[in-house]
C-alpha positions in Angstrom: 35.0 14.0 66.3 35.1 10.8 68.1 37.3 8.1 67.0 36.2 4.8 66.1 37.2 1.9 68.1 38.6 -1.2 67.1 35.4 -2.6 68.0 33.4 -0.7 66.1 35.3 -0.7 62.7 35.2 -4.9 63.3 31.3 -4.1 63.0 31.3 -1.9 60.5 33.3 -4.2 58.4 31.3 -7.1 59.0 28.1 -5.5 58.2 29.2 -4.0 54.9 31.3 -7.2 54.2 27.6 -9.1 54.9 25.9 -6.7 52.4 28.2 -7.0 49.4 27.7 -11.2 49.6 24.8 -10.9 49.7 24.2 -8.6 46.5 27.2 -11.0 45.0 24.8 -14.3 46.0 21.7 -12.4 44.8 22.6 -11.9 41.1 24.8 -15.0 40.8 22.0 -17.0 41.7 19.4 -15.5 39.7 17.9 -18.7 37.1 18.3 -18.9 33.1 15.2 -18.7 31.3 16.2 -22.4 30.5 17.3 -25.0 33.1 18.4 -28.3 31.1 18.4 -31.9 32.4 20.0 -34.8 31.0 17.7 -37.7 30.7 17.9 -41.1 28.5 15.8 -42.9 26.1 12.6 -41.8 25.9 10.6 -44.7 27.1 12.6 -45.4 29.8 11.8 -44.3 33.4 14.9 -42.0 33.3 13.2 -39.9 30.9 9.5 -40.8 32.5 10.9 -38.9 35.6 12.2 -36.3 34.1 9.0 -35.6 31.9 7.4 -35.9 35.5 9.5 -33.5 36.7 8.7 -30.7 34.1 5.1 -29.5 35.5 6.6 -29.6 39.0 9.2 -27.8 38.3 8.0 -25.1 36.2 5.0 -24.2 38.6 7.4 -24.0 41.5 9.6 -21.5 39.7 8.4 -20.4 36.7 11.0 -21.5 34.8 11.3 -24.3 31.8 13.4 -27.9 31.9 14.0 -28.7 29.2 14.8 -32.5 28.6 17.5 -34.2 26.5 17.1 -37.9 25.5 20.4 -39.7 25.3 21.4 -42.8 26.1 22.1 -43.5 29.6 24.5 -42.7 32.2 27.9 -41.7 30.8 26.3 -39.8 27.7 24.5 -37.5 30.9 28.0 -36.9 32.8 29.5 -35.9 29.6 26.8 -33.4 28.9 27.2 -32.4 32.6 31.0 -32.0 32.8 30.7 -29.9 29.0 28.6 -27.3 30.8 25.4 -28.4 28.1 23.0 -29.3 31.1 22.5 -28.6 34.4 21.3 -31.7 36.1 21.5 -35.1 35.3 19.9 -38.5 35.9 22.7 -40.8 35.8 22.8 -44.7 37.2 25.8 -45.1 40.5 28.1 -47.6 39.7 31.5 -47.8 37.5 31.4 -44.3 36.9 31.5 -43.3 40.2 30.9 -39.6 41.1 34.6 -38.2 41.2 33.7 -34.9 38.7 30.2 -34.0 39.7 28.0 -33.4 42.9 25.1 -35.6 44.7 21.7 -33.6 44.9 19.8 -36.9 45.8 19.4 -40.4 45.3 16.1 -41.5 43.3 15.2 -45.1 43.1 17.1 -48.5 42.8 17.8 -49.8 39.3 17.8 -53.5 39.6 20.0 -56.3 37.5 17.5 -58.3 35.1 18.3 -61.4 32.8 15.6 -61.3 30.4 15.2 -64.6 28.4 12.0 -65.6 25.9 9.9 -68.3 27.2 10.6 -70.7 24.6 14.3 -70.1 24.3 15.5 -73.0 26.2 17.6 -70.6 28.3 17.1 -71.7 32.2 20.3 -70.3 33.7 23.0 -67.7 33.3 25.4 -70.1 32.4 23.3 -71.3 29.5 23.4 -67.9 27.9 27.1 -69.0 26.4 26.8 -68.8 22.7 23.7 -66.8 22.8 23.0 -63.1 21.2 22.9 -60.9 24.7 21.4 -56.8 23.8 23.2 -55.2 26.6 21.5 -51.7 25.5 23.4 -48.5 24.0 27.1 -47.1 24.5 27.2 -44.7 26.8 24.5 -46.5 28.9 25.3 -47.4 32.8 23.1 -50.4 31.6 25.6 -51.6 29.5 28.4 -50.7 32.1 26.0 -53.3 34.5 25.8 -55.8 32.0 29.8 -56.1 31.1 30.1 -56.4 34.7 27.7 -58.9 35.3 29.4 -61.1 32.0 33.0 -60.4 33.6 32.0 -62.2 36.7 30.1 -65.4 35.3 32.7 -65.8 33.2 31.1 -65.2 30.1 31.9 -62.5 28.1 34.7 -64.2 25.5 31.3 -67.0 24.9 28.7 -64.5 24.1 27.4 -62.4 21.2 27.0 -58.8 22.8 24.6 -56.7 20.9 24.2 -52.7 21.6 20.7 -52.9 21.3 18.0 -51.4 24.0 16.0 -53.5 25.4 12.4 -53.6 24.3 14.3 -54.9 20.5 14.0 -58.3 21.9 10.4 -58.3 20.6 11.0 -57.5 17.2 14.5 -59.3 16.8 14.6 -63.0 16.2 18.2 -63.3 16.5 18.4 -61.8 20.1 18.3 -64.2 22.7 18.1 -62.1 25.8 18.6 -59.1 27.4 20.7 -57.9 30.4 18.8 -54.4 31.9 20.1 -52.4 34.9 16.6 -49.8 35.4 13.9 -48.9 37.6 11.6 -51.9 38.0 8.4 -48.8 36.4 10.6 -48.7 33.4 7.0 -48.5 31.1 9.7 -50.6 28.4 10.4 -53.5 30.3 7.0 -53.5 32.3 5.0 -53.5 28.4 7.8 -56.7 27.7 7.1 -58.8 30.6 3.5 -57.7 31.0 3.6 -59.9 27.4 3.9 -62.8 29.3 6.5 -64.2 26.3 9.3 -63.6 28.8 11.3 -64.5 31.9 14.1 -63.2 34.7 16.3 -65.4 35.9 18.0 -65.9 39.2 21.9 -64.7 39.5 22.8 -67.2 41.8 26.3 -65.5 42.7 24.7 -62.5 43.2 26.0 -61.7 47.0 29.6 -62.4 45.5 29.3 -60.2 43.0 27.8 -57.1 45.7 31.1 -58.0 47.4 33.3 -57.2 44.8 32.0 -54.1 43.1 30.8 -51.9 45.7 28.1 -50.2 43.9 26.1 -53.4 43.7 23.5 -54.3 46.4 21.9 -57.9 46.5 18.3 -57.4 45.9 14.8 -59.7 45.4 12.3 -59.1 42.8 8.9 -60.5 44.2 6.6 -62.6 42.8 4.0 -61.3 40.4 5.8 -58.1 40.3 4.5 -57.5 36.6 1.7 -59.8 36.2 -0.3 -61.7 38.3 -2.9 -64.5 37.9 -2.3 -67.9 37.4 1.0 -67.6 35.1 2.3 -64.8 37.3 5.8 -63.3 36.2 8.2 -63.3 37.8 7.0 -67.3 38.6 8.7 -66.8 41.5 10.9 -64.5 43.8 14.1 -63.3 41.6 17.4 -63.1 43.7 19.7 -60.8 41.9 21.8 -57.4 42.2 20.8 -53.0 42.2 22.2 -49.9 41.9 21.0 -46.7 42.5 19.7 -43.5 40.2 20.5 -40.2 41.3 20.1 -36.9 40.3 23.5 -34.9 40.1 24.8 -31.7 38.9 27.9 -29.5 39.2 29.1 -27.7 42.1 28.2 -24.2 40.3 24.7 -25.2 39.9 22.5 -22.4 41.1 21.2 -23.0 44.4 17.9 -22.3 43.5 17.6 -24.6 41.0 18.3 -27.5 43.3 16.2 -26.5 45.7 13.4 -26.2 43.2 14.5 -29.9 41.7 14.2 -30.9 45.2 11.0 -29.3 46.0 9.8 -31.0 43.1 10.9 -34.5 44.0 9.9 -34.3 47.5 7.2 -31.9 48.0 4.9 -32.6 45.4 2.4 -35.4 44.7 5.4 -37.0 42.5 5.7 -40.2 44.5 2.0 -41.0 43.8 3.2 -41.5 39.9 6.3 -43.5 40.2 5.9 -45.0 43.5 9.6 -46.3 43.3 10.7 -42.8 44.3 12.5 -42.4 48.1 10.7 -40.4 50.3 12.8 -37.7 52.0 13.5 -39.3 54.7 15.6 -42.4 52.8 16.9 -40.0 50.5 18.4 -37.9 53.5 19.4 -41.4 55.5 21.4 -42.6 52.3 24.7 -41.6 52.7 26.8 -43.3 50.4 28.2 -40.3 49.3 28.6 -36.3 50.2 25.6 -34.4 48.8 26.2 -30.7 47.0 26.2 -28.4 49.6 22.9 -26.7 48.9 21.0 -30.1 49.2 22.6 -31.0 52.4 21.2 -27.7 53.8 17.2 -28.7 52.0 17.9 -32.0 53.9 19.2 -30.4 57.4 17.7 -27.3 57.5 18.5 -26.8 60.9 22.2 -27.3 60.6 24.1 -24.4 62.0 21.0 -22.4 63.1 22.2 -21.4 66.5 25.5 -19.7 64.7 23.2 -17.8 62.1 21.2 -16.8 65.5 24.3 -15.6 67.2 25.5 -13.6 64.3 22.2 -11.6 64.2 21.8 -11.0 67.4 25.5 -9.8 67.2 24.1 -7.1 64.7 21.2 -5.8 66.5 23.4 -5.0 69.6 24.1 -1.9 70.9 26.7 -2.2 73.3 30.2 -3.0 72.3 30.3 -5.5 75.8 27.7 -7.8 73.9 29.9 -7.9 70.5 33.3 -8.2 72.1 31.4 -11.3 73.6 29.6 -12.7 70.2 33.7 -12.2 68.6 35.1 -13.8 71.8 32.8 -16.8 71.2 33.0 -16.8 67.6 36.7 -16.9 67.4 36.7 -19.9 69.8 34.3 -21.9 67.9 36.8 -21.2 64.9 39.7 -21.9 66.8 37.7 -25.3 67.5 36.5 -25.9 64.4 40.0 -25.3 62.6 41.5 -28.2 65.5 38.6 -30.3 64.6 39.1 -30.1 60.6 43.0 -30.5 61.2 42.7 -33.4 63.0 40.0 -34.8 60.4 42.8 -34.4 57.9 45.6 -35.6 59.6 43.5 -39.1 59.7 42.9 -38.5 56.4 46.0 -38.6 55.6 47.2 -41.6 58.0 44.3 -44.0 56.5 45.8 -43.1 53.0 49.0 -44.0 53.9 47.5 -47.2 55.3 45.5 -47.6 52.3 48.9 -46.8 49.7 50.5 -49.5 52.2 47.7 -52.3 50.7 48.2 -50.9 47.2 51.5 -51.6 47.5 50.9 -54.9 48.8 48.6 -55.2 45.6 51.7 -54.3 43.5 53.8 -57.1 45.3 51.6 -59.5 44.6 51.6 -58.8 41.0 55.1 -58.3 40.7 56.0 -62.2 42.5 53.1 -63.7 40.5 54.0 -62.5 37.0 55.8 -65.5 35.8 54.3 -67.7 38.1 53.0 -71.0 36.5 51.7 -73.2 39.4 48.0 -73.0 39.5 48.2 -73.3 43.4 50.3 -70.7 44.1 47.8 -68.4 41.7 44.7 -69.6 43.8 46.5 -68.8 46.8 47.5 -65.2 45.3 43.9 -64.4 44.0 42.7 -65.2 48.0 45.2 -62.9 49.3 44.1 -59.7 46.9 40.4 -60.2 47.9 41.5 -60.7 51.7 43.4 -57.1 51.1 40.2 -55.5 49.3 37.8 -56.9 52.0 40.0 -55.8 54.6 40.6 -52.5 53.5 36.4 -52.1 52.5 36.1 -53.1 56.3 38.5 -50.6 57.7 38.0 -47.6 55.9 34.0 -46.4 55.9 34.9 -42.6 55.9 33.5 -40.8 53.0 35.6 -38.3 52.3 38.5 -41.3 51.8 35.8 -43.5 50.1 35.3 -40.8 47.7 39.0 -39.9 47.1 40.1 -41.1 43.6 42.8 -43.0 45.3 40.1 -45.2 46.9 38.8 -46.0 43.4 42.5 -46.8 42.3 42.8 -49.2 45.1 39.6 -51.3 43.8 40.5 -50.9 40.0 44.0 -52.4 41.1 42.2 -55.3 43.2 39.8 -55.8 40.2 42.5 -55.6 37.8 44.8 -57.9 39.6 41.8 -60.2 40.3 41.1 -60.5 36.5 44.6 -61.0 35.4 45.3 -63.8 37.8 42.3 -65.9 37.2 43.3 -65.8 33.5 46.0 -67.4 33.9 44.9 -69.8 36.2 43.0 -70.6 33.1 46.0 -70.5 31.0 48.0 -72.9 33.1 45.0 -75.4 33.4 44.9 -75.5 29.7 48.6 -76.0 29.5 48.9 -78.6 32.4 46.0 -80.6 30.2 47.9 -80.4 26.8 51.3 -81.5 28.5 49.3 -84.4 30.2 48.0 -84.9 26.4 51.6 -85.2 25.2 52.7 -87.3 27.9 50.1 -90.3 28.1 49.7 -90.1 23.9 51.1 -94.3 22.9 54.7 -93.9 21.7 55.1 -96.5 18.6 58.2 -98.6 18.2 57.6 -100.2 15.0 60.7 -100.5 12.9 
């Protein structure tokens, strides 16, 4: 009997190692009856995508979504992380995407102060001493409205109601609303459709983007939801957006994203919520990694000449032809491995550079904790958002972007940022009661 060469027992293992992966992908990736999707509150253009999203999907594969109102963002990632759905529509911002996976982006959510006409209210800083709905717990809305308050300085002065927002119409004792959603939302376009109603501007707006890096500055045009001659908004809005995005976990079947993504991209979906990204922005928005099987539905050509390679490797007769396809293989692995150890070893150095402005961070906390002199506090507070910037500036990789220690670093800054500006406040206050004490008439009567 002839003996086998090395050669040919390499081939024989790869094609029977080839075969049992590929029985092992076939019945892991075979779909549930069900596939489950958390939405939010039905009315709002979450759920009127998802409902969208139902006839699509089920033609394409047969299968039923099944849709779960809740209500909002971090009720959807808990549902997500529990294993009780299998997508989610969830809004980007403080939550961050740490524990689940990017399929796609969707559509930007846009920032909108919502005041009644005959409120008085003209500005955000009139909204002090006011009832504010901020919508439910568990909503990114809310996250986005907290935010929002933090910043202008306003959240010890107002009344914050967790109330959705079309209640404004039936409440008398709300007077506005802070929304983060689609500008279709069919809620909010019924409320300002009303003509009753009014946006106003967020004037710090681009300072705000700058400190939360989720937050995009953004312009809501004229007319947008009602023209004619008392068009609303009256004029152009500036304020801030987010993005919704569809995300699941990294053991969601592979089919059912492609389907999902089918269903976004390759149906006549855009035509009914023309907010939608086409597949081309979705694919050019890169924010963040995508799952793994939506960054092959994006790039489908990605790694095509090494699948090509491989099968011709198969079909070959002559052991010449593999030793070659193995010769070239191994030094495109040899390559790659170089390649992905040098990626991590500058990983690694920007995370030491970044743990170096963390500790800075720390420093500055440390020397400023007793401080009382308003000055050196001002001066303090510049030097932590000279840090952040910088470090925003220098480090654009993703995967360090990503890393939870990235997200530590801005918490700390934010953190830091809060703490000090309170008690700049603090020692204002105290420098005008001492100056009180000081001037107050001293009597000498006997």
């Amino acid at each position: 009997m002839k003996k086998f060469t090395s050669s040919s027992l390499l081939l024989f293992s790869l094609i029977l190692g080839t075969l049992i992966l590929i029985f092992i992908w076939w019945n892991s990736n075979r779909l549930p009856s069900e596939i489950h999707i958390a939405a939010g509150k039905k009315g709002g253009q979450y759920y009127q995508l998802a409902s969208l999203l139902q006839k699509h999907f089920t033609k394409i594969t047969g299968h039923k979504l099944v849709l779960h109102e809740t209500n909002g963002s971090n009720e959807n990632i808990n549902l997500l992380k529990a294993k009780k759905v299998d997508l989610a529509i969830v809004q980007l911002g403080p939550l961050g995407i740490e524990n689940y996976e990017l399929i796609t982006p969707l559509y930007p959510e846009l920032l909108q102060v919502i005041v009644k006409n005959n409120g008085g209210i003209k500005s955000i800083v009139e909204l002090a001493g006011k009832n504010i709905a901020i919508s439910m717990r568990g909503s990114g809305m809310q996250d986005s409205a907290m935010h929002l308050l933090d910043h202008e300085k306003l959240t010890k002065h107002v009344r914050v109601i967790e109330q959705y927002l079309n209640t404004i119409e039936t409440s008398d004792k709300l007077d506005a609303v802070i929304a983060t959603t689609g500008l279709l939302n069919s809620d909010l376009s019924k409320l300002m459709q009303s003509g009753r109603y009014r946006i106003l501007d967020i004037p710090n707006a681009k300072g705000l983007a700058m400190r939360q890096p989720f937050f995009e500055t953004y312009t809501i045009p004229q007319g947008l939801y009602r023209g004619g001659k008392q068009p609303v908004p009256a004029k152009d809005i500036k304020t801030l957006g987010t993005m919704a995005i569809l995300a699941g976990r990294k053991t969601t079947h592979s089919e059912i994203i492609e389907a999902i993504l089918k269903a976004i991209f390759e149906t006549n979906l855009k035509n009914q919520l023309p907010v939608l990204l086409n597949k081309q922005q979705a694919f050019t928005w890169a924010l963040y990694p995508k799952h793994p099987t939506a960054k092959a539905y994006f790039n489908p050509y990605e790694g095509i000449d090494l699948v090509a390679s491989f099968l011709e490797s198969l079909s070959a007769s002559k052991e010449l032809i593999f030793a070659l396809f193995a010769c070239l293989y191994l030094i495109w692995k040899t390559r790659n491995q170089h390649n992905q150890k040098k990626q991590l070893i500058e990983l690694s150095k920007q995370k030491e550079h970044l743990d170096s402005y963390l500790d800075r961070t720390i420093e500055i906390e440390n020397e400023h904790i007793n401080t009382e002199d308003p000055e050196q506090l001002k001066a303090a507070l510049e030097e932590v958002t000279r840090i952040k910037l910088t470090a925003l500036q220098e480090f654009t990789s993703e995967d360090l972007r990503a890393d939870q220690a990235f997200q530590i670093f801005l918490m700390q800054c934010a953190n830091l940022s809060m703490k000090i500006q309170s008690n700049i406040q603090i020692q204002k206050k105290r420098q005008q009661q001492d100056n009180k004490y000081y001037y107050e008439p001293v009597n000498n009567s006997v």
